[in-house]
C-alpha positions in Angstrom: 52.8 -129.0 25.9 54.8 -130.0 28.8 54.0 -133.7 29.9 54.6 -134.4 33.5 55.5 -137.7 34.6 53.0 -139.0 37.5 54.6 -138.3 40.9 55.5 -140.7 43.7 53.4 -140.0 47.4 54.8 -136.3 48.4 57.0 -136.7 50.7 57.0 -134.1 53.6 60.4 -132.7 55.1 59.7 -130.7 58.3 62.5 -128.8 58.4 63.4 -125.5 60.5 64.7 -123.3 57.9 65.8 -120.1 60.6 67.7 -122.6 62.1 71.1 -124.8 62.1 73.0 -125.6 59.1 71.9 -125.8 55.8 69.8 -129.3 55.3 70.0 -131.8 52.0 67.7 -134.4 50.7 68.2 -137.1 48.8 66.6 -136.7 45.1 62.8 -137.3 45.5 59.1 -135.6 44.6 58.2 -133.2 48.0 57.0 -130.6 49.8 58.7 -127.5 51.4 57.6 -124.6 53.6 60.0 -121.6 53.5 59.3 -118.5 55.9 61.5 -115.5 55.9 62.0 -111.5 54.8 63.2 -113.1 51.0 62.7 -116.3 50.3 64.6 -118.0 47.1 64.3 -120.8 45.4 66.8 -122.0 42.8 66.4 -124.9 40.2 68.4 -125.0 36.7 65.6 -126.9 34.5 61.8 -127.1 34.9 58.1 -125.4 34.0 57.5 -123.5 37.5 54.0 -122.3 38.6 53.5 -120.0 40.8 50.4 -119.1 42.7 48.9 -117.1 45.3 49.1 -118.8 48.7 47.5 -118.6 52.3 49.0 -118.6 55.9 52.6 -117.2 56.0 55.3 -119.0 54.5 56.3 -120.0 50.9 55.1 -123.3 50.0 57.1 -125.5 46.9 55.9 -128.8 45.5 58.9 -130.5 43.6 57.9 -133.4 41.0 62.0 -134.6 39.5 61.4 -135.6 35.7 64.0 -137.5 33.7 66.0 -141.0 33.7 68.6 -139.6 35.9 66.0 -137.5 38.7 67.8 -140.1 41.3 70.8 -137.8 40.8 69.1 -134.6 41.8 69.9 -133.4 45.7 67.5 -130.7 47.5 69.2 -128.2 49.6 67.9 -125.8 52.0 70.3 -122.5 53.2 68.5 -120.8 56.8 68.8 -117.3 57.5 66.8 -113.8 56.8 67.0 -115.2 53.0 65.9 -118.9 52.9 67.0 -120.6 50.0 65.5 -124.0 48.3 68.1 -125.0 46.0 67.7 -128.2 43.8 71.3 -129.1 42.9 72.2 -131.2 40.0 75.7 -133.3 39.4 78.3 -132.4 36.5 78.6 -129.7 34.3 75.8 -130.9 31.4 72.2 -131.1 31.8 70.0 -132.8 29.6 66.5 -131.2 29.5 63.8 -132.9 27.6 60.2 -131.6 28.8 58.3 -132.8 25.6 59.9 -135.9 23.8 62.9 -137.1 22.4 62.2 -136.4 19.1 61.0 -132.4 20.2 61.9 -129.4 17.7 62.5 -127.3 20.1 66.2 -127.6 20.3 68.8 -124.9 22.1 71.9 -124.7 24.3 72.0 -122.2 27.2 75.3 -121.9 29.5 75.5 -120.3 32.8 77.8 -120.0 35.8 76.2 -121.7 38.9 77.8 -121.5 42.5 79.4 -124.7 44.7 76.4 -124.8 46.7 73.6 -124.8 43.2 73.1 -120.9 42.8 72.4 -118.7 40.3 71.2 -115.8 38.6 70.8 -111.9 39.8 72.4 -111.5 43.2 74.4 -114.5 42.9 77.9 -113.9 43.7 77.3 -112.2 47.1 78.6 -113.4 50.7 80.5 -115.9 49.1 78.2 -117.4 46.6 81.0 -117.7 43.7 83.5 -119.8 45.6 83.8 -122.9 43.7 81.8 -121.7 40.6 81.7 -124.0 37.8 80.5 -123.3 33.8 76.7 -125.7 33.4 75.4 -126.4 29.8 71.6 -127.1 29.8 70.6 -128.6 26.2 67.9 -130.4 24.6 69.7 -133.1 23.1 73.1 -135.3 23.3 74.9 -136.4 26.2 74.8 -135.3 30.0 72.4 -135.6 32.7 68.5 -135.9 31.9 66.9 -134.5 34.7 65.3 -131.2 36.1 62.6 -130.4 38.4 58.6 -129.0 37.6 57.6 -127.1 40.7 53.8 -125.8 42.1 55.5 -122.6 44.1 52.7 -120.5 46.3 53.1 -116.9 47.8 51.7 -115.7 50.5 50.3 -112.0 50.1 53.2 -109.5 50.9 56.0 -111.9 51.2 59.3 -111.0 49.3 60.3 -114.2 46.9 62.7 -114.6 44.1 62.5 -117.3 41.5 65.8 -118.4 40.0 65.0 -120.5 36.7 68.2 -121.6 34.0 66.1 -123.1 31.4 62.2 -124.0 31.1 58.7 -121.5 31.6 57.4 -120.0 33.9 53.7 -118.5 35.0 52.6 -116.8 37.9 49.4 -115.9 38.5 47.6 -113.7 41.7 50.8 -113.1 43.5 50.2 -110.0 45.6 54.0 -108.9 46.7 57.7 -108.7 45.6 58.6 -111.0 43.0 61.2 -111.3 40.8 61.9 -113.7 38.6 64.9 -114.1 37.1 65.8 -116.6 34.6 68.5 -117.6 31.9 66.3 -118.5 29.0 62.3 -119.1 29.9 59.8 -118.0 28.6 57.6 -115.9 31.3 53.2 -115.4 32.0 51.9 -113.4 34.6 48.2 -112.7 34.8 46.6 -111.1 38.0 49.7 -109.6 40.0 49.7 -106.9 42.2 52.8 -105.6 44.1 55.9 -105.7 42.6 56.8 -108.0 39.4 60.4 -108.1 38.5 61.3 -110.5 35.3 64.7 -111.0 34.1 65.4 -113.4 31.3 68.3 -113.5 29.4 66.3 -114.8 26.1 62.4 -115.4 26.1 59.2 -114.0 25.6 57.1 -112.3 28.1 53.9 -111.5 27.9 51.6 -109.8 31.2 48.0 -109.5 31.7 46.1 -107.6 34.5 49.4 -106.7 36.3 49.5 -103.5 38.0 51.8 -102.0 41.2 55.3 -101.7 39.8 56.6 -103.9 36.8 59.9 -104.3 35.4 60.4 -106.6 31.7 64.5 -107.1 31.3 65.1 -109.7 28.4 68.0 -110.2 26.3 66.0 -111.5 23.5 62.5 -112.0 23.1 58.9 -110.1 22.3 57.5 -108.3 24.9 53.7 -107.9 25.6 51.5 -106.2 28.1 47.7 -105.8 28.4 46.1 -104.2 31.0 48.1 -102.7 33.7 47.2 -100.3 36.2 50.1 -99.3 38.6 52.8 -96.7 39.2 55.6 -97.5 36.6 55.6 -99.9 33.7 59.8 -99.9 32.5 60.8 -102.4 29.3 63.8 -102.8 28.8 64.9 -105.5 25.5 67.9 -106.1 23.7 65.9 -107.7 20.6 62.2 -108.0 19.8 58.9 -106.4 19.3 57.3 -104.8 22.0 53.2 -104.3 22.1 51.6 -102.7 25.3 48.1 -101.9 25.2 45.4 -100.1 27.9 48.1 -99.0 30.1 47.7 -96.3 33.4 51.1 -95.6 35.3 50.7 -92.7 37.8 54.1 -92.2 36.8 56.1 -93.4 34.3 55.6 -96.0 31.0 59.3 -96.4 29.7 60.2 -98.7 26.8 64.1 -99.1 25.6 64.2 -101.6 23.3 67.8 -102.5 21.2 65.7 -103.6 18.4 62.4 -104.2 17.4 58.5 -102.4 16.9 57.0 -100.7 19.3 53.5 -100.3 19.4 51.6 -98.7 23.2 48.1 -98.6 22.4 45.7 -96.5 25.1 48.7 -95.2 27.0 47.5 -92.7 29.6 50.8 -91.6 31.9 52.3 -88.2 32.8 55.4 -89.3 31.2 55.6 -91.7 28.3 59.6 -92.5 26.7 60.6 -94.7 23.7 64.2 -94.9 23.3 65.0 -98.1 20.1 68.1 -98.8 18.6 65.9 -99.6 14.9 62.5 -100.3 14.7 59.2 -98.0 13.8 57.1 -96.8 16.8 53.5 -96.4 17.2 51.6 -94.6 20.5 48.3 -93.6 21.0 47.7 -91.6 23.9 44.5 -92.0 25.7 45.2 -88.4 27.9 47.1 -85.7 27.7 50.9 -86.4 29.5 53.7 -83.8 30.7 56.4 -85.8 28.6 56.3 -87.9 25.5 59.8 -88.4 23.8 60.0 -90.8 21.5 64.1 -91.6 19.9 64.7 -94.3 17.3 67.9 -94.7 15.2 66.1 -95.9 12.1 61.7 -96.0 11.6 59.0 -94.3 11.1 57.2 -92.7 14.2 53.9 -91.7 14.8 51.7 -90.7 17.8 48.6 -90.3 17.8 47.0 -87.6 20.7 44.0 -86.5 21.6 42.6 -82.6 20.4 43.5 -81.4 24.1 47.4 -82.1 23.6 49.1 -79.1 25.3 52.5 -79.0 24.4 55.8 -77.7 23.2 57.2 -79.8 20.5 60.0 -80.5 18.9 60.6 -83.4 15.8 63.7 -84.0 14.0 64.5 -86.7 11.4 67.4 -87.8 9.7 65.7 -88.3 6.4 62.1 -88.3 6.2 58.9 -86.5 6.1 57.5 -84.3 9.4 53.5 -84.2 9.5 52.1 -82.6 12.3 48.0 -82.4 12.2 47.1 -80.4 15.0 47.2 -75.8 14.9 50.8 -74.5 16.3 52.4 -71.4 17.1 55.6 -70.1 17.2 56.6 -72.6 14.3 60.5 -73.3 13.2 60.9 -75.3 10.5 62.9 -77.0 8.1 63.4 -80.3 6.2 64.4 -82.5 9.0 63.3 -80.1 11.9 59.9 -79.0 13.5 59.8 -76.9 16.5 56.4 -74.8 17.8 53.4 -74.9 20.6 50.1 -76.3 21.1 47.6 -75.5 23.1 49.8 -73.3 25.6 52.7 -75.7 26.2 52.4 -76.9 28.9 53.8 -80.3 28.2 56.8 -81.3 25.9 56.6 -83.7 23.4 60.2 -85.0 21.6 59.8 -87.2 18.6 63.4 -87.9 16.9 64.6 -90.4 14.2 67.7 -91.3 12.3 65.9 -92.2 9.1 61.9 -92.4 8.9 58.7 -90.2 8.3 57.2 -88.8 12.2 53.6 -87.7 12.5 51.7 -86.3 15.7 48.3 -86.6 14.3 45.0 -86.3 16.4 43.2 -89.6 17.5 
């Protein structure tokens, strides 16, 4: 559990953020207002929460943590794209959220601007001028400090979280959000809209998301329950992925380096598993128009309901093919089914390097 230190009286900077040059503030707890088509906010260390908010502009609560907070500077960068930056001194940061004596130890590196940014679209307009290598750690030398902030959204507003090391939740956000982090884990619960989250190693789990939703990690588990939207894409380079009562109007798509995959209740016209090892396990709660399912090494099954109407086709590298429901039109041998249910309407792919696949009825 993160422990928050109790913050000085906020301190209110009125600033006009569509206008003159970009603004600093000495280190300090506060309060910002940020209006604008995309509004960023950048900080390198921290637990951010973000919330649904009223009127029209994005609304950030900084509380600085650490011995060295004093050291933090606050930056603001006008334009159609506001930024908040919090902007930290020297090239190591010392992150402690718990205790000294935490378990939790790791090392993350990333390359941060002149001006404090980071992350997925840094590097545009001039961003990497003066660009410098920052280690964020959990214990030795360097700068102990980083920043918790309360972030809230206005419904419809475009906003982009930029986090290096920490966790993040978001809750309610109606809009376009991305977050995009180096190594955090991520919660959303109640978003509508569009949810983007980046994190180069973390776990993320969603629940009651719907709209669009995009997962990219680098490393970590991946969960979903409940979503109700037009697209649901996954994409991780390393760990398990479980999705369960999913509706997409269009598309559920899963590519996972390695890892399980288990979609439970998945009802979508087109349903793809692509894993570099790992088994995979769907159950579809309708009938889609395209379920292909590729994994280099694991067993496969899917289970479908007694309406599936579909050409098939499964293929393994070594393993048994079990397929429960009447076909026509059969090919077969011992690593290769091919034949129609129903009257194929649909396709359905299932293909593994090494690993028993079964289509078997629900």
């Amino acid at each position: 559990m993160i422990r928050f230190r109790r913050p000085a009286p906020a301190v209110v900077f009125a600033a006009a953020f569509l206008l003159g040059p970009a603004l600093a503030h000495a280190a300090g707890d506060g309060r910002f207002s940020l209006s604008g088509d995309r509004v960023h906010v950048y900080n390198l260390a921290g637990a951010v929460k973000v919330t649904a908010g009223a009127g029209t502009s994005v609304t950030v609560v900084s509380r600085m943590q650490g011995k060295d907070a004093a050291q933090i500077s606050v930056q603001t960068f006008p334009g159609n794209e506001p930024a908040l930056v919090f902007q930290y001194p020297g090239k190591t940061i010392l992150y402690r959220p718990e205790s000294a004596g935490s378990r939790n130890t790791f090392r993350t590196n990333l390359d941060v601007g002149a001006d404090g940014r980071f992350g997925d679209g840094w590097g545009k307009n001039g961003l990497g001028l003066g660009r410098r290598k920052v280690e964020i750690k959990s214990s030795g030398s360097g700068t102990e400090a980083w920043t918790d902030l309360d972030i809230a959204i206005p419904r419809g507003q475009r906003a982009a979280i930029h986090l290096g090391v920490g966790a993040v939740t978001v809750a309610n956000v109606d809009g376009e959000l991305l977050v995009d982090c180096a190594a955090a884990s991520v919660e959303a619960q109640g978003t509508r809209g569009t949810l983007k989250i980046d994190t180069g190693s973390g776990a993320v789990s969603a629940r009651d998301v719907g709209g669009l939703v995009l997962i990219d990690t680098g490393s970590g588990g991946v969960a979903v329950n409940d979503f109700t939207g037009s697209e649901l894409l996954i994409d991780t380079g390393s760990g398990d992925v479980r999705l369960a009562a999913i509706s997409a109007d269009e598309r559920v798509s899963v590519d996972s380096g390695s890892g399980r995959v288990e979609i439970v209740e998945v009802r979508s016209p087109r349903v793809a598993v692509d894993t570099g090892s790992g088994s995979v396990f769907v159950r579809l709660a309708g009938t889609p128009r395209d379920v292909s399912v590729d994994t280099g090494s694991g067993a496969v099954t899917i289970e479908a309901p007694a309406t599936l109407d579909a050409m098939v086709e499964m293929e393994t590298g070594s393993g048994a093919l079990e397929v429960e429901f009447p076909m026509k039109s059969v090919t077969r041998d011992d690593d290769h089914v091919t034949g129609t249910i129903g009257k194929g309407t649909g396709r359905v792919v299932l293909g593994t390097g090494s690993g028993r696949i079964r289509l078997v009825r629900v």
